[in-house]
LUMDOLUM-789280 format. One record per residue (C-alpha): residue in three letters; x, y, z. Coordinates in steps of 0.5 Angstrom, whole numbers, plus 500, padded with zeros to 3 digits. Each point is the difference from the previous one (the first is absolute). Example, Ala and Ser with C-alpha at 12.3 -4.5 7.8 and 13.67 -1.06 7.14 Angstrom:
2
R   rest    c1    c2    c3
R    ALA   525   491   516
R    SER   502   507   498
This chain:
672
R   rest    c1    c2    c3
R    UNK   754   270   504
R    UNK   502   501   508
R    UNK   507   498   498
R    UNK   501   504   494
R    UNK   498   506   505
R    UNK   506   497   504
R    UNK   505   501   494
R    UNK   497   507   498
R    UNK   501   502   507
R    UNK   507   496   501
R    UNK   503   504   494
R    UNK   497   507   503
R    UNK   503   499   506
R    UNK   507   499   497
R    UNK   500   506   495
R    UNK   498   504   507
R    UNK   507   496   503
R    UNK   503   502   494
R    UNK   498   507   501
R    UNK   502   500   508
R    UNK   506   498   498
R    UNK   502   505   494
R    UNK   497   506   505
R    UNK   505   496   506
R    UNK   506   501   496
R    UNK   497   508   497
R    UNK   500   502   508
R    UNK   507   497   501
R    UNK   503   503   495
R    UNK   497   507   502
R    UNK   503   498   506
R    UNK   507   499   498
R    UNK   500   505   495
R    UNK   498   505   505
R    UNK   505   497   506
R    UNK   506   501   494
R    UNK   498   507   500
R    UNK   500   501   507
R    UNK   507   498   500
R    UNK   501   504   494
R    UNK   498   506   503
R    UNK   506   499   506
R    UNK   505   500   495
R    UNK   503   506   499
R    UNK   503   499   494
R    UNK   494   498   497
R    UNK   496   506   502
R    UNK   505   504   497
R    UNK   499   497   493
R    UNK   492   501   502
R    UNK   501   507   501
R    UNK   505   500   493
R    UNK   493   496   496
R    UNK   496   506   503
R    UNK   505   505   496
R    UNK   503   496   495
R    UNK   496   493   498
R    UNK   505   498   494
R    UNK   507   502   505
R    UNK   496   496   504
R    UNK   499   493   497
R    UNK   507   502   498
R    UNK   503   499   507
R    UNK   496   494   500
R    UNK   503   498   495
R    UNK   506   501   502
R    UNK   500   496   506
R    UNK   498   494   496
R    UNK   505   500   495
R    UNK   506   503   503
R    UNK   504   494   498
R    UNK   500   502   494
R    UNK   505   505   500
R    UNK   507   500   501
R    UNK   501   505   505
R    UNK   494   503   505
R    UNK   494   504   498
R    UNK   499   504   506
R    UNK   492   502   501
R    UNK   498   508   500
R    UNK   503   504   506
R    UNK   493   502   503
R    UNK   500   492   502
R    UNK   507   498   501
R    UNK   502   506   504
R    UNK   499   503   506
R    UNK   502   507   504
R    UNK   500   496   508
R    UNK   500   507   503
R    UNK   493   503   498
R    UNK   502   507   502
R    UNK   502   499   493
R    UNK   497   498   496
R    UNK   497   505   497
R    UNK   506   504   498
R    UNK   503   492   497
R    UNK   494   499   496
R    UNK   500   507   497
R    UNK   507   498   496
R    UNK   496   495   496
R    UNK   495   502   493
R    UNK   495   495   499
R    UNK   503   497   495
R    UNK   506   499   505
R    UNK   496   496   505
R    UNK   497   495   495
R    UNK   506   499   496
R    UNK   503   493   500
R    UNK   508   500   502
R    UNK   504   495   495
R    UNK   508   498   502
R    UNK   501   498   492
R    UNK   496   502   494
R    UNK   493   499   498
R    UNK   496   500   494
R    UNK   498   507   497
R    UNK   493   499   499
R    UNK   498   498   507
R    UNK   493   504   500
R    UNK   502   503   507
R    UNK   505   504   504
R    UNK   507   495   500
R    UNK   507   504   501
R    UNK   507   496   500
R    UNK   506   505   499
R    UNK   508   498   500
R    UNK   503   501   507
R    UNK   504   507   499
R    UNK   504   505   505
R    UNK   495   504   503
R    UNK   501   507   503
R    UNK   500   499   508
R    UNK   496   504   505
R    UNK   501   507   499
R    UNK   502   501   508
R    UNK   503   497   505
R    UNK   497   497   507
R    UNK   502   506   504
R    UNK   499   505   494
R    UNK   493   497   500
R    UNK   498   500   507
R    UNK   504   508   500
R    UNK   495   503   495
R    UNK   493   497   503
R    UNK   499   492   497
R    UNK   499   494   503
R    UNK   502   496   496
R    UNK   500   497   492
R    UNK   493   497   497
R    UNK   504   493   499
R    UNK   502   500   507
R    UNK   493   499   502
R    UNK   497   495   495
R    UNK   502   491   501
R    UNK   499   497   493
R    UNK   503   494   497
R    UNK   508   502   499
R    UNK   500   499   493
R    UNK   494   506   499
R    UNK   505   505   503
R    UNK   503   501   494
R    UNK   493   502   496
R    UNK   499   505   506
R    UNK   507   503   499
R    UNK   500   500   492
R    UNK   493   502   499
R    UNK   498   504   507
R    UNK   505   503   503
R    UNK   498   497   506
R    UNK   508   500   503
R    UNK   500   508   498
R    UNK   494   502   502
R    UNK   500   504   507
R    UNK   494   499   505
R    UNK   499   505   506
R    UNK   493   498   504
R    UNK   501   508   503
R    UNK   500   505   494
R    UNK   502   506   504
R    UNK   506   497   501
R    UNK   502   500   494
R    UNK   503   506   496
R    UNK   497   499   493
R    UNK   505   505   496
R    UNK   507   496   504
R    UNK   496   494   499
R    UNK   500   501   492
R    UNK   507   502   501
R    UNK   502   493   501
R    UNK   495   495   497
R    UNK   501   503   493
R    UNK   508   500   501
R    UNK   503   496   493
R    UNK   503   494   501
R    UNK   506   496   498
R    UNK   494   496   494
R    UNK   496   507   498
R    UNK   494   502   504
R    UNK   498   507   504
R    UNK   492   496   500
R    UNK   499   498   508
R    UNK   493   499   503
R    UNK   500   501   507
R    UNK   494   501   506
R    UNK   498   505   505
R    UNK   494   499   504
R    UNK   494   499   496
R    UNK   504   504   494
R    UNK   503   496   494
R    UNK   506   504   497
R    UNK   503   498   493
R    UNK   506   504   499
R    UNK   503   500   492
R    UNK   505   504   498
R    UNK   499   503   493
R    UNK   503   498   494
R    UNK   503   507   497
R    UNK   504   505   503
R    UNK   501   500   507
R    UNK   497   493   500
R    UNK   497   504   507
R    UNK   495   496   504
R    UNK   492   500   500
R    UNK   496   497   505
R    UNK   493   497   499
R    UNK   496   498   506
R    UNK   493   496   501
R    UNK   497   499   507
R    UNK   501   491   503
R    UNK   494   497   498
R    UNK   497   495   506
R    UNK   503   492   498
R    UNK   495   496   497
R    UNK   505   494   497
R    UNK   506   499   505
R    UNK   495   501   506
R    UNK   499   492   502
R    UNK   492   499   498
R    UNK   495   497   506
R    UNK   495   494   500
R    UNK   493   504   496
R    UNK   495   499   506
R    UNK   494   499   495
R    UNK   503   494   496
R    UNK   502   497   507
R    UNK   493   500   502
R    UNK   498   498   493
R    UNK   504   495   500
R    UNK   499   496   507
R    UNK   493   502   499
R    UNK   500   495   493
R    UNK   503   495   504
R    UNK   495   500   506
R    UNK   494   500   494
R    UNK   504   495   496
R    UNK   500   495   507
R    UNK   494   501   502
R    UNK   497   499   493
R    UNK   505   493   501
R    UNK   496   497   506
R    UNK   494   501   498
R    UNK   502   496   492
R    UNK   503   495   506
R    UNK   494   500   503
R    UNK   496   498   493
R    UNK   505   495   499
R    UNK   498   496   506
R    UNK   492   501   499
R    UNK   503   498   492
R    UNK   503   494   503
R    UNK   494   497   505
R    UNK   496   501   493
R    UNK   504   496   496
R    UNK   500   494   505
R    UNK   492   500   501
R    UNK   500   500   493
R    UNK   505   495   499
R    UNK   496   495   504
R    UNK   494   501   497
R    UNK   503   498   493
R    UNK   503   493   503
R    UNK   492   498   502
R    UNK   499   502   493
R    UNK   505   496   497
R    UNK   498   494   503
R    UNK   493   501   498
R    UNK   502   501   494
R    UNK   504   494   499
R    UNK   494   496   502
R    UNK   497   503   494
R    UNK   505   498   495
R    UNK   500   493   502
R    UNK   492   500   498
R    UNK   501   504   495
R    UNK   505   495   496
R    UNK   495   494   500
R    UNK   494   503   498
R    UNK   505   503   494
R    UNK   502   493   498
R    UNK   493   497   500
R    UNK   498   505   496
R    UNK   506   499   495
R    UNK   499   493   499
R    UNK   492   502   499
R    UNK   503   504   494
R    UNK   504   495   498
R    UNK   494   496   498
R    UNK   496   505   498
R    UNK   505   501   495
R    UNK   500   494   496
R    UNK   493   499   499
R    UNK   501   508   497
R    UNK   505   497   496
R    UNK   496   494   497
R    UNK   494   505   497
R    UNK   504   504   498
R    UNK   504   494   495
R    UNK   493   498   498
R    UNK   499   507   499
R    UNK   505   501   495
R    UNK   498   494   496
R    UNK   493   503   499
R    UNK   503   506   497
R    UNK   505   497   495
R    UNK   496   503   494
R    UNK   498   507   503
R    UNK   508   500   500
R    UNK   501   497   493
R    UNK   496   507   497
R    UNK   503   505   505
R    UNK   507   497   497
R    UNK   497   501   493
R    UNK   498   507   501
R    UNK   507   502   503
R    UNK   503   497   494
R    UNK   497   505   496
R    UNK   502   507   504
R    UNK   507   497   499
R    UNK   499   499   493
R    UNK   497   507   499
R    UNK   506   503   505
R    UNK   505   497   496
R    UNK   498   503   494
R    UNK   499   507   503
R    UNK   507   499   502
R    UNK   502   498   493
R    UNK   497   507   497
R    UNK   504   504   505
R    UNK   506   496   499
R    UNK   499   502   494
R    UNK   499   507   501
R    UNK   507   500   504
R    UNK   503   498   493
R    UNK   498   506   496
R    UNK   502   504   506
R    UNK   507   497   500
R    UNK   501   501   492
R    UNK   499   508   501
R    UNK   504   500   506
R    UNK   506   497   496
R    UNK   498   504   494
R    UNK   500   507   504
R    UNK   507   497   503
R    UNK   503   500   493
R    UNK   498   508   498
R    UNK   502   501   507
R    UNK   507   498   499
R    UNK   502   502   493
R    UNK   498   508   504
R    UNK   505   498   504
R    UNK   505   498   495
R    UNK   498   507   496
R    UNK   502   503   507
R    UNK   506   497   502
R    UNK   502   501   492
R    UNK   499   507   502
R    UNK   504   500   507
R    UNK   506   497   497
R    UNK   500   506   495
R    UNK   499   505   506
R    UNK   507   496   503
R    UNK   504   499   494
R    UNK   498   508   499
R    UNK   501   501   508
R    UNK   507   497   500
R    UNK   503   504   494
R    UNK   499   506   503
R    UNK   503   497   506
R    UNK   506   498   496
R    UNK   500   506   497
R    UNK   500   504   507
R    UNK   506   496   503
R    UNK   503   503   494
R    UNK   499   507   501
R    UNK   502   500   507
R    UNK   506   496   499
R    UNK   502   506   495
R    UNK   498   505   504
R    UNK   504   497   506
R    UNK   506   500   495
R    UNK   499   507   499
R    UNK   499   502   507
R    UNK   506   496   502
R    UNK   504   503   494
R    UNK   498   508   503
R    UNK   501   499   507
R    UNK   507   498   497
R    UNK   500   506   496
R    UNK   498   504   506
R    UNK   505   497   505
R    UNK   505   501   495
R    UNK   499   509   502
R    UNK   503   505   504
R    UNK   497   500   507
R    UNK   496   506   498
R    UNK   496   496   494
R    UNK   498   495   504
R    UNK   497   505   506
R    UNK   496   502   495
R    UNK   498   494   497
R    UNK   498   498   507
R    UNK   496   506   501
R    UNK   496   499   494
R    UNK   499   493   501
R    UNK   498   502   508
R    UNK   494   505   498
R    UNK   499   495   494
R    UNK   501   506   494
R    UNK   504   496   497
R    UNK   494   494   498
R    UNK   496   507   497
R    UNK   505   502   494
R    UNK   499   497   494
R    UNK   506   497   495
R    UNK   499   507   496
R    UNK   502   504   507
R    UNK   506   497   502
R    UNK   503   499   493
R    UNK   499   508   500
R    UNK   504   500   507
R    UNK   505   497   497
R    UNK   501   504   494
R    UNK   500   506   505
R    UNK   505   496   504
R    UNK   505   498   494
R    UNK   500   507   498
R    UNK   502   503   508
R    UNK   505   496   499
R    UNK   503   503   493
R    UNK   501   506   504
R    UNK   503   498   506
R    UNK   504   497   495
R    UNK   502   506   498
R    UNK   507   504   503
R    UNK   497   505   505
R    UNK   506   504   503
R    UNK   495   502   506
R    UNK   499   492   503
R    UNK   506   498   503
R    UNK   498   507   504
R    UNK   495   498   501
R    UNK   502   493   502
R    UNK   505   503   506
R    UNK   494   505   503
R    UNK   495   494   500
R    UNK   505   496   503
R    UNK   502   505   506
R    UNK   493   501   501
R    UNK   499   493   501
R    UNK   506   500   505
R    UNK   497   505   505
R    UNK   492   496   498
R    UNK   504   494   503
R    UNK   502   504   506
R    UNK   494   502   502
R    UNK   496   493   499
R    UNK   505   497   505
R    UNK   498   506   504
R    UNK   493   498   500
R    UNK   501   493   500
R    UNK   503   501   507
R    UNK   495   505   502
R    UNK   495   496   498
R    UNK   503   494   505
R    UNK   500   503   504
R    UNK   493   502   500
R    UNK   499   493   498
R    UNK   503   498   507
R    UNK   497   505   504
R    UNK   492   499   497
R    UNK   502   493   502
R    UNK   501   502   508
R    UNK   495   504   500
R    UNK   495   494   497
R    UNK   503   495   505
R    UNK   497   504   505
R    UNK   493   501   498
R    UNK   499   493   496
R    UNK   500   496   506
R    UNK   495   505   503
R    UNK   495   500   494
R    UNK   500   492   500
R    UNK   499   499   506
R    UNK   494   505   500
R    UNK   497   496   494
R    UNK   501   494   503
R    UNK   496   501   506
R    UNK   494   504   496
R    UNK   501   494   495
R    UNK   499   494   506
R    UNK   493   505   502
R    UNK   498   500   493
R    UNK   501   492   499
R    UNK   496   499   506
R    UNK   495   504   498
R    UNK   499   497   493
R    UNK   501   493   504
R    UNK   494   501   504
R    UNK   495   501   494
R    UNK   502   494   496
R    UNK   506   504   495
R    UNK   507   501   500
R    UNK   504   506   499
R    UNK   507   503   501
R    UNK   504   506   499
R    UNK   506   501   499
R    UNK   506   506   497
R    UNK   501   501   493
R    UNK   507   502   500
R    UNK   503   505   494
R    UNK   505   502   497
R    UNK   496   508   500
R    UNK   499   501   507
R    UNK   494   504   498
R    UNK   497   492   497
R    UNK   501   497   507
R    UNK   494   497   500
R    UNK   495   496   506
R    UNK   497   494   496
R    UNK   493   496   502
R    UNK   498   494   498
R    UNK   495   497   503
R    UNK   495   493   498
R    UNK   493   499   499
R    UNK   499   493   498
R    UNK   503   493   501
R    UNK   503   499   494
R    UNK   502   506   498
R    UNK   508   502   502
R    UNK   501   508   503
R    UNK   500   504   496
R    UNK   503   508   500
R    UNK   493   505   502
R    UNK   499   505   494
R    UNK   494   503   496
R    UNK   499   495   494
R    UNK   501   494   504
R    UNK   495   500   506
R    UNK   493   501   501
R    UNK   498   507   503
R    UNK   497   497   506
R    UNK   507   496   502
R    UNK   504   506   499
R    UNK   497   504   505
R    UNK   500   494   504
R    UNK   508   499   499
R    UNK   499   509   501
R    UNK   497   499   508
R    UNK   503   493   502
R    UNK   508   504   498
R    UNK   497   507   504
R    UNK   498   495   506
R    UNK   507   497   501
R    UNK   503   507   499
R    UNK   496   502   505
R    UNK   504   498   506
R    UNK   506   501   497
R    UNK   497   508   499
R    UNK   502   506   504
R    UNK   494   504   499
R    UNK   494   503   504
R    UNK   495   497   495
R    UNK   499   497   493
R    UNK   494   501   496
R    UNK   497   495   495
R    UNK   494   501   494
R    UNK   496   496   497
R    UNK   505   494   500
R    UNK   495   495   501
R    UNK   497   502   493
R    UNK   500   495   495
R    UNK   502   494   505
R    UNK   494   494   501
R    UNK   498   499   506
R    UNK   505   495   503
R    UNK   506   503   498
R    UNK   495   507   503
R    UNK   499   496   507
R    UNK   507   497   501
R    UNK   504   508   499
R    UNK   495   503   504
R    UNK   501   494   506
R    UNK   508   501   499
R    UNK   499   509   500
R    UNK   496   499   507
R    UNK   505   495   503
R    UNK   506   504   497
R    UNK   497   507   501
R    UNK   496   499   508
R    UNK   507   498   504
R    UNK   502   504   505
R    UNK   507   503   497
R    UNK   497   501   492
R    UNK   499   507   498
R    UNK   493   503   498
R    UNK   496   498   494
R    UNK   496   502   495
R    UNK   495   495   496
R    UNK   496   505   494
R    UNK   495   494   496
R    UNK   493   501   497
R    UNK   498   494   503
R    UNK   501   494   504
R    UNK   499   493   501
R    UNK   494   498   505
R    UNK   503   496   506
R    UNK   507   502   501
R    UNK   505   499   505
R    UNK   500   507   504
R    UNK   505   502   507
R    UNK   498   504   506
R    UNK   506   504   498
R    UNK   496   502   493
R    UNK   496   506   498
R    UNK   495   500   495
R    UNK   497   507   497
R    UNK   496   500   493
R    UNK   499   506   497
R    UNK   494   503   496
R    UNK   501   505   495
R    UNK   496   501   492
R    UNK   498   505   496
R    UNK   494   500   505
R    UNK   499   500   507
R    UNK   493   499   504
R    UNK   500   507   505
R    UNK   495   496   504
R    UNK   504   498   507
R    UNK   497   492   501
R    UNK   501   499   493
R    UNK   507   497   499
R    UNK   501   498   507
R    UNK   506   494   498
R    UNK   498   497   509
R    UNK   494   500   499
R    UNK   500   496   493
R    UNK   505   494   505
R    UNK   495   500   505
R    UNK   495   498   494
R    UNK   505   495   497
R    UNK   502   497   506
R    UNK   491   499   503
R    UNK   499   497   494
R    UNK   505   494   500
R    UNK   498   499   507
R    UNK   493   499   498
R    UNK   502   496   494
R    UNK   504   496   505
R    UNK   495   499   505
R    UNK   495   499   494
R    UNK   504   494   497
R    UNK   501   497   508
């Protein structure tokens, strides 16, 4: 008993080793983990990649990414500027950074071409001849500027042309006094048209951002847009958040304290086990002792029931012989039940028989049906096959024909043949019947017996028609010329719109695909050219299901409920695009269930609560319970009916909140 206790006890304390030592290894990977991020922290690189997460998780992990797989490309793949540059001389820092949209700051810079279904911000341009600065050094320093914006950023050399490409940095002109500067010379000469085009230039007065352009009609005069400098937020270099230091070296501190006290049990754990261990020694030679008297006793006792044994085998042989003739009558009796089985077999047997003979009798009718059957189907075969040789015939025939009258038809002038094709284009010429185009043809017999007829007046006739056709002639060409050159000039004048209006799409195409990517859909759009430009089209396809392909949104295809979901998630990606004070939206989540509901409502606020979007308006009957809401946001609800109480205290909307929340918060503590 005492050594099993032992045992129990052994076992016990080597699941509490084990536990020790899962809980030594837990606290020192809490240390490692947190002493990694403490080194983290201190990496600018990477509290700049932390600060972009914050903003933008999926350009984020693409960044991530990136430095991972950067061999994989030919070329390098440089990161988002807001991590790989830097503007050393911070007074200007805040007139750099308001060069860039947000896009701009979290695109990823190719030196080869990429794919084109990367679900983030990439650019890659063929290096082309660039306008230079609109001034020179001392025209720059003579109107006021201190310098260009590209003079005071550092960045990797092959980002340069991305920075001149697609901002504008080496033409945008920064002066940190503004008085300085005098705004109308200043548009003068940024908005000057260059050897490339151009007359758009961007340049900075203090805490005013002007962009001059110049129009693209007339006198092509130049217009300037200003819009005040922000503070910076992503070129400014980040700092250590002191609350995560702190949180950080106090999970180190826990972890190590808890560390000597789990080596403080080890060793407790460790006298244990020899105490224990010393005991089960003096069991174990108890115990052999034990075992040595045990296996005598066990051999006389087998050699005790070796005896006892015989002599049970000698009464029972005399047993055996006593009990011959009760055995005799047993057998007797079991040979009877046999006999009596075999002949109930017999009678089944039997049975089975007669069953077999009806079985093959049923058989026999059931094939001669079938032979009736098969009779009849070759009779519906031989039928079927005539018919079919008959056809084949026919349609032989009819192709001799058809042939014989499209010969017929070749074979005349050029004006029965156009409207031979003109019949067969709007398909009259199937709905005449034989007896309609005899009559034609009679009355075309008779037509010609006139015209066969001498007419004195035809050879007049003949020359004016022939004149007139002459001058026709001339005036066609004329017009074909004019139409060249309409041709030409439509041409021109698309050339300067269309990349424009693409390039429009495509970014409203790249928000509305990552809207639909953070719901679990697809979705895409795209320009739908025409010839007709009142048929120019904007084409949405969108994906609600795994096995399904995009398809082109129309009424009959979709569901209510994912067309107003496509409506609001397009609105929402030509928000940031808009130009407008406010938008304004109605019942859009009408018809949607409640995770498409809950997935454009979270998109709306992210969309609509940022500091630079216009204002907006959501009108809805009824909304979900536990939304997301912003500080920013402004909820109103509106009472109105046939009927409205004239009692003050009745219909107070706070007074019902209030009411709500007590209640939850009673309910909570009563579930505590």
């Amino acid at each position: 008993m005492d050594h099993n206790h032992t045992k129990i006890r052994m076992e016990e304390l080597q699941d509490r080793q084990k536990t020790n030592i899962d809980a030594s290894a837990a606290q020192k990977a809490k240390i490692d983990e947190a002493m990694g991020q403490l080194q983290k922290l201190e990496d600018e690189r990477h509290r700049k990649l932390e600060s972009l997460r914050k903003w933008d998780r999926d350009h984020a992990d693409a960044v991530a990414w990136l430095r991972n797989n950067q061999s994989r490309f030919k070329m390098e793949v440089f990161e988002p500027p807001m991590i790989c540059c830097n503007v050393p001389d911070k007074r200007f820092t805040n007139a750099v950074e308001a060069c860039f949209n947000v896009n701009q700051l979290k695109t990823l810079v190719a030196q080869s071409g990429l794919r084109k279904d990367a679900r983030i911000n990439t650019w890659f341009r063929p290096k082309v001849e660039l306008n230079g600065p609109p001034m020179d050094e001392e025209e720059l320093k003579s109107l006021g500027f201190d310098t260009y914006a590209i003079d005071k950023i550092t960045c990797p050399d092959g980002l340069l042309w991305y920075l001149s490409r697609e901002i504008n940095l080496h033409r945008t002109a920064i002066a940190l006094d503004g008085s300085k500067v005098d705004v109308a010379k200043a548009m003068d000469a940024v908005s000057r048209i260059g050897p490339h085009g151009g007359g758009s230039a961007t340049f900075i007065a203090g805490n005013v951002i002007n962009i001059v352009q110049r129009s693209r009609y007339g006198k092509r005069a130049a217009q300037n847009t200003t819009r005040e400098v922000r503070p910076a937020r992503n070129l400014v270099n980040s700092v250590v958040d002191p609350e995560i230091k702190k949180q950080l070296d106090r999970t180190i501190h826990d972890a190590r304290q808890a560390l000597e006290g789990i080596n403080d049990g080890a060793n407790n754990l460790a006298a244990e086990e020899q105490t224990i261990r010393a005991k089960e020694t003096a069991y174990k030679k108890k115990f052999k002792a034990l075992e040595d008297r045990k296996k005598t006793v066990v051999d006389t006792q087998k050699h005790v029931a070796t005896l006892k044994a015989k002599i049970v085998t000698s009464k029972n042989k005399f047993k055996e012989l006593e009990g011959l003739s009760r055995k005799r009558v047993k057998i007797s009796l079991e040979y009877t039940q046999l006999i009596n089985a075999a002949v109930a077999d017999q009678v089944a047997a039997t049975r089975s028989g007669l069953e077999f003979l009806q079985v093959g009798a049923n058989k026999n009718a059931l094939d001669t049906l079938c032979q009736q059957k098969d009779a009849g189907y070759q009779r519906a075969l031989a039928e079927f096959e005539e018919a079919n040789r008959i056809y084949v015939e026919l349609k032989a025939e009819a192709k001799e024909k058809r042939d014989l009258s499209v010969a017929l038809v070749q074979g005349m002038d050029q004006e029965f043949q156009a409207q031979f094709t003109e019949m067969e284009t709007d398909g009259s010429i199937h709905d005449r019947t034989v007896e309609a185009l005899r009559a034609d043809l009679e009355t075309q017999q008779a037509n010609l017996e006139m015209i066969m007829q001498a007419n004195p007046g035809v050879i007049k006739q003949y020359e004016k028609r022939q004149a007139e056709i002459g001058k026709l002639t001339k005036t066609l060409n004329e017009r074909e010329k004019a139409s060249q050159r309409l041709e030409r000039e439509i041409k021109s004048a698309r050339e300067n719109w269309q990349p424009a209006l693409e390039r429009l799409v495509e970014s409203i195409g790249k928000k509305f695909s990552s809207a639909f990517d953070r719901i679990g859909c697809a979705g895409e759009i795209r320009v739908s050219p025409h010839e007709d430009y009142d048929k120019w089209a904007i084409d949405i396809l969108v994906k609600f299901r795994d096995k399904e392909k995009l398809q082109l949104l129309t009424g009959q295809r979709q569901s209510g409920g994912e067309r107003s979901l496509t409506t609001i998630l397009y609105l929402m990606s030509l928000t940031e695009e808009a130009r407008t004070p406010f938008s304004l939206v109605d019942e859009i989540n009408q018809g949607m269930d409640q995770r498409a509901e809950r997935a454009v409502h979270n998109s709306m606020v992210d969309v609509a609560c940022k500091p630079d979007s216009c204002q907006y308006f959501l009108i809805t009957p009824k909304l979900l319970p536990d939304l997301l809401y912003h500080e920013r946001m402004k909820v109103l609800c509106v009472n109105n009916g046939d009927w409205l109480p004239e009692e003050k205290g009745i219909g107070n909307m706070m007074r019902l909140i209030d009411t709500f929340v007590g209640m939850r918060e009673r309910t909570s503590r009563a579930a505590q």
